[in-house]
N, C-alpha and C positions, 0 to 999 in steps of 0.2 A: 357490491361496488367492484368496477373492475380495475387490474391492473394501474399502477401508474404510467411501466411502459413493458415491453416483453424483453424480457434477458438476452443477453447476445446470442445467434442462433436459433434463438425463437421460444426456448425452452430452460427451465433451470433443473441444471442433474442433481441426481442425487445418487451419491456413491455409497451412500452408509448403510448398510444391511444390520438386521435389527429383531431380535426375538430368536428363535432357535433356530434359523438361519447365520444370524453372528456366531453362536453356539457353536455351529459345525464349524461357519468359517476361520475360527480358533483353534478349534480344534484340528482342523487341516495344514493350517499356516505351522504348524508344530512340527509338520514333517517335512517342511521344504528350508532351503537352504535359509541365511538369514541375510538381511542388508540392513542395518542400523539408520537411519534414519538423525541427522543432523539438527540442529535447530532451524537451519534456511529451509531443510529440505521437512521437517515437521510443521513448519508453518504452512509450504506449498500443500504440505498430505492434506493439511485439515481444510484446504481453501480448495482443493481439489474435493475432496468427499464433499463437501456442504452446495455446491455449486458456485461460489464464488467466481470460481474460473471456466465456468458455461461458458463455451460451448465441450472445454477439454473434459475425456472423460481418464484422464491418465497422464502417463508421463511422455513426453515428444519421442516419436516416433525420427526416422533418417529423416523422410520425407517432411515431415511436418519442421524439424529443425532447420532444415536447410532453408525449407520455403519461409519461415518468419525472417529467418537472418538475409535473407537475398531480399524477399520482398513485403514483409511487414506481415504476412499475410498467411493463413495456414493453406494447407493444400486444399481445400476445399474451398479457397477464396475468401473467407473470413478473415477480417483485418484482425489480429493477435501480434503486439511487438517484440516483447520478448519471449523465449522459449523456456518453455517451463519442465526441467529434463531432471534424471537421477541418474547418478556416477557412481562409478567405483572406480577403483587403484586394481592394479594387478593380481594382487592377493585378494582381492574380493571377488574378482572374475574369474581366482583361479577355485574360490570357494561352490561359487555359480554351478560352474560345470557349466552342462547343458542344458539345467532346471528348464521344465517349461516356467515353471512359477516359482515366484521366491517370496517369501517370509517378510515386510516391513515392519521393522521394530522399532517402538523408542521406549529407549532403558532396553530390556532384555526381555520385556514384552511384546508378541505379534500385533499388530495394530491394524494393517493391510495385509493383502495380497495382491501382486502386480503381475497380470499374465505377461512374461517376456517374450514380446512379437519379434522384437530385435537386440542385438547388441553390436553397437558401432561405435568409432572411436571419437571423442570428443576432438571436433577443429578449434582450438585455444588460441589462435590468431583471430580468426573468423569472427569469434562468439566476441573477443572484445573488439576489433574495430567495428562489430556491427550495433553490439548493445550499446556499450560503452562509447564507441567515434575515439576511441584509446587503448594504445596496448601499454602506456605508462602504468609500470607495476606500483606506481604512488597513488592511484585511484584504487579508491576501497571495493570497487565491483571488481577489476581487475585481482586485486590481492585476492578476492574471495576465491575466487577463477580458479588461479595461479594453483591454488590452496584445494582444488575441487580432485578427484577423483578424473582419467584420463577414458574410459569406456563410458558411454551412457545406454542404461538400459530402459528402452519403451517399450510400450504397452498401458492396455486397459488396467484398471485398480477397483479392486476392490475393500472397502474400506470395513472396516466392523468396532471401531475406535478411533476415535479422536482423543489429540492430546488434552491431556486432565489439565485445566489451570485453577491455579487458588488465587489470582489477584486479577481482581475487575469485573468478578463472576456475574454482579448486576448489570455490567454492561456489554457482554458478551452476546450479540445476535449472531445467526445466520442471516445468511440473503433473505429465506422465507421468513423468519422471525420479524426484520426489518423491513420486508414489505408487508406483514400481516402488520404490522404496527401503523405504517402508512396508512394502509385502508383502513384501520380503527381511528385514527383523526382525522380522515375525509381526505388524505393530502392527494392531490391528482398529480402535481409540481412538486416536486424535493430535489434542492440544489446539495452534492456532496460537498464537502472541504475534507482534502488531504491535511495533514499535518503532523509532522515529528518534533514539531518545537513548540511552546507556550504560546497560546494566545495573546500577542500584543495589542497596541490598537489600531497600527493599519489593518490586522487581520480583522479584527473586528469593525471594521469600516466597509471590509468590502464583502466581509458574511453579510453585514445588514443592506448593502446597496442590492445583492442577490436575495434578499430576501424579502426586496419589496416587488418580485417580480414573480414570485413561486409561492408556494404553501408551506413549505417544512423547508428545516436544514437538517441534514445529517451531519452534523459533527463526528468524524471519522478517524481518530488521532492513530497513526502506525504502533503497534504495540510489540512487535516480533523484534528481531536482533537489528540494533542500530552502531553506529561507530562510537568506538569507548568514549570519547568527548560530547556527544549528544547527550542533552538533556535526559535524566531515566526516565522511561515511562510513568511512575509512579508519583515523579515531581510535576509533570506535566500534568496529570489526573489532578491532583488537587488542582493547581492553576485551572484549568478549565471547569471545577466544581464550583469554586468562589466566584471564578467571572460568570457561568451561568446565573447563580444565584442572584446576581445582583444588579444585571445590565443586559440579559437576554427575555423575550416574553416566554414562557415555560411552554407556555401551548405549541410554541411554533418550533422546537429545538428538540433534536435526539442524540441526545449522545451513547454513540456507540464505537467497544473498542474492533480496531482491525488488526487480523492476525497477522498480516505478513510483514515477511524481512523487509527494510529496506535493501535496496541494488543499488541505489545513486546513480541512477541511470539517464539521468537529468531527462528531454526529451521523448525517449522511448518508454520510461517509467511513466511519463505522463499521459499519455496514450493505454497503458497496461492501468494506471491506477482509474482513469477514465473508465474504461468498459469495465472491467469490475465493477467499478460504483453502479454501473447502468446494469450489473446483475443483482447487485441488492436492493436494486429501484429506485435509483437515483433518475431523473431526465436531465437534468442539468448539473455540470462541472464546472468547479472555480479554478481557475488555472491561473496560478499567479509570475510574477519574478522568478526568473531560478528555478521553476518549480523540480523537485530530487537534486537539483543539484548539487554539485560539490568542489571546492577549492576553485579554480579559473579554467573548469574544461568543458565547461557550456555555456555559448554568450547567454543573456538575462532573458532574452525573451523567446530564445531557442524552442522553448517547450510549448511555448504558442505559434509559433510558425510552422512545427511538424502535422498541426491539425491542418495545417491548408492543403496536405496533402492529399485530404481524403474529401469525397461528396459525406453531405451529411446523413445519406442511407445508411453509405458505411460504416458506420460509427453510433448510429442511432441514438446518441445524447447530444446534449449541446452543450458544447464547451463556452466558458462565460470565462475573457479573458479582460485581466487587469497588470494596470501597469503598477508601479511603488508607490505605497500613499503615505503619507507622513502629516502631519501639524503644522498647518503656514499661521504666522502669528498673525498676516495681515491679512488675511481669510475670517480668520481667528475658527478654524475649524479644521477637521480632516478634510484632506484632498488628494489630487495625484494630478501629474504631469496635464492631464485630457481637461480640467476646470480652475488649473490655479495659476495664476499668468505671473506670478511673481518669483524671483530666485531663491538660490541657494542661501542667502545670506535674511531670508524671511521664514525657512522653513529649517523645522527641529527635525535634524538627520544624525540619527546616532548610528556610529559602527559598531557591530556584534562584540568586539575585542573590547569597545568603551562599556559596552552595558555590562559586559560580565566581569569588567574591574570593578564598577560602581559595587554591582552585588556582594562583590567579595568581600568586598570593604562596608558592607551594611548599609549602603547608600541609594535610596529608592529612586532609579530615572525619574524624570519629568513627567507629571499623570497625564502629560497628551504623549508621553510614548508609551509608556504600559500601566496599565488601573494599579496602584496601590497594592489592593488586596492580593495579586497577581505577582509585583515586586516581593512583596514580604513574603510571601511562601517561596519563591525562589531563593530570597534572602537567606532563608533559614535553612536551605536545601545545600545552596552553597557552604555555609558556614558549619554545618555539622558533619563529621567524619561519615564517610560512606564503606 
C-alpha cells in the first residue's frame, strides 16, 4: 500500500545512527566539547532525529532563522514557522571554542553530535515579535526566550540516542512507526488532533464530525514541557484512555503520545503542529478556537486565518477548521455557531475557571460538557496531592 501522503519535502529523515556506527559515534562525541541539552531542546533533539521535523536535518542555521522569522518559510522556500535553533550563554561559547563539532548531552551523557556550520547571535526582539506577535515578558514563549541562551549554534546533527522515557512507552511512535501503523489499517485519510488538555465533548464533537470524512484519527496529546497550571500529562492519558474505551470505534482511533514542548505560539504553533502531523502521515488537521494559545494574545480564530496565507501545495495537508461547539438544550445535541441558530441563553457554556472550581470541590460538569468517566478521573487528579 502506498503512502498516506509524502512528508514535508518529499522525504522523512532520519538522523539516528545505529549498530557500530552509534558506537564510534559515542565514542567520538566524548572528545568534543559538551552542550547540555534542555528539556525544550531534548524534545526538539528527538523530533529532529526521528524525522518529525522533515525537511530540517539539524539546528537553524543564520539564514534558515532569519528566513522563517521574516517570511514563514526556510531558505529553500519551504513553508516552516517557527525556527527550531540551539543556544548557549557566554560561558558555553566560551566552552565551544572553535569545536568544528560539539558533544549533545542529556544528563552527562553524549546523545548527538552537531557539526557547527555557524555560531550567531540570537535576535531576542525579532524571534518574539515574530513567533510570539509579543515581546510581553508575561507570555510563556517569551519567558522561555528570555530564559534561552543569547548565541545559537547551527548546523547538521547527528543523532546516536534518543531520550529514554518510562511513561507512555505504549504509546510512543515515530512519524515511521505511525505511518507503518496507518498502512496496517488500510487508512489512505488520517485526520491529526493537537491537544494539551482533556478531551471534553466539544473536542469530541468535532474529532467525530472529521472523522466522518477520513479513515483514522491520530489522537496526538503534547506530552514534552507544558506551563506549571496545565493539566500533567499523565492525568490527561487516563482521561483520554476511558473516553476511548467507551465512546470512540477502536478501529478508527490511534492514540499516540508527541514529544514536543509546547511554545504557545497560538497561530504559528499551528502551522508548526500542522506539518509535523503531515510528517507522521496525517493529511488532514483539526484546527480549532485558540488553537496554542494563551491568556488574551491571540484573537480566537487567529490560528485559522494564518492558513489563508498559504496555497494548499504549500502546506500539503488540509487544515479542517472549526468554530466553539458547545450543548444547545434546544438542539438538544452538540453544535457550533455554523448549525445552531439559537442563543447564548439556550446553550451550556462553561468557563475554564468554573470547571476547574466544580473539580475541585468533587462536583462532576454537566455530562453534555465533559463524559463522566472523564470528570471523575480529573476529579481525583485534582483532589490528590501532587
Amino acid at each position: 500500500m502506498t503512502e498516506t501522503i509524502a512528508p514535508h519535502g518529499g522525504h522523512l529523515v532520519d538522523l539516528l545512527v545505529t549498530g557500530p556506527d552509534a558506537e564510534r559515534a559515542a565514542d567520538e562525541a566524548r572528545q568534543h566539547p559538551k552542550v547540555p541539552l534542555g528539556p525544550r531542546e531534548q524534545a526538539d533533539f528527538e523530533m529532529l532525529a526521528t524525522g518529525a521535523m522533515s525537511p530540517l536535518t539539524g539546528f537553524a542555521t543564520e539564514k534558515d532563522y532569519r528566513s522563517v522569522l521574516d517570511d514563514m518559510r526556510l531558505s529553500s522556500g519551504l513553508v516552516w514557522s517557527i525556527p527550531v535553533s540551539l543556544s548557549v550563554d557566554d560561558d558555553g561559547l566560551k566552552r565551544i571554542g572553535r569545536a568544528d563539532e560539539v558533544a549533545l548531552t542529556i544528563g552527562d551523557e553524549p546523545a548527538g553530535i552537531l557539526q557547527v556550520e555557524e555560531v550567531f547571535r540570537r535576535d531576542r526582539e525579532a524571534e518574539a515579535e515574530s513567533v510570539f506577535q509579543t515581546t510581553d515578558r508575561s507570555h510563556p514563549g517569551v519567558s522561555a526566550l528570555d530564559r534561552a541562551g543569547d548565541w545559537l549554534l547551527g548546523g547538521r546533527v547527528r543523532a546516536f540516542a534518543v531520550p529514554r522515557h518510562d511513561t507512555f512507552v505504549e504509546h510512543r511512535r515515530t512519524p515511521a512507526e505511525t505511518r507503518a501503523a496507518f498502512a496496517e489499517r488500510g487508512w489512505r485519510k488520517v485526520v491529526g488532533f493537537q491537544t494539551r488538555n482533556p478531551v471534553h465533548r466539544a473536542h469530541e464533537y468535532i474529532q467525530k464530525c472529521a472523522l466522518e470524512i477520513v479513515d483514522g484519527l491520530l489522537l496526538h496529546p503534547l506530552v514534552g514541557e507544558t506551563k506549571e497550571d496545565d493539566v500533567p500529562a499523565d492525568v490527561r492519558m487516563r482521561c483520554y484512555a476511558v473516553l476511548l474505551d467507551s465512546y470512540y470505534p477502536k478501529d478508527r482511533i490511534l492514540l499516540s503520545v508527541f514529544p514536543a514542548a509546547m511554545r504557545y505560539a497560538g497561530p504559528k504553533e499551528a502551522i508548526f503542529h500542522a506539518l509535523v502531523r503531515k510528517n507522521y502521515g496525517c493529511t488532514h488537521f483539526i484546527v480549532g478556537r485558540d488553537h496554542a494559545g494563551v491568556g488574551t494574545f491571540y484573537g480566537t480564530f487567529d490560528a485559522q486565518k494564518i492558513f489563508e496565507r498559504f496555497a494548499p501545495d504549500d502546506l500539503g495537508i488540509t487544515p479542517l477548521m472549526f468554530e466553539h461547539a458547545f450543548w444547545c438544550h434546544r438542539c438538544e445535541g452538540m453544535a457550533t455557531p455554523k448549525i445552531c441558530p439559537h442563543g447564548d441563553e439556550d446553550r451550556l457554556i462553561l468557563s475554564g475557571t468554573k470547571v476547574r472550581e466544580m473539580l475541585r470541590h468533587g462536583e462532576r460538569p454537566p455530562p453534555e460538557f465533559s463524559r463522566p468517566e472523564v470528570a471523575d478521573v480529573l476529579i481525583e487528579a485534582l483532589s490528590a496531592p501532587r
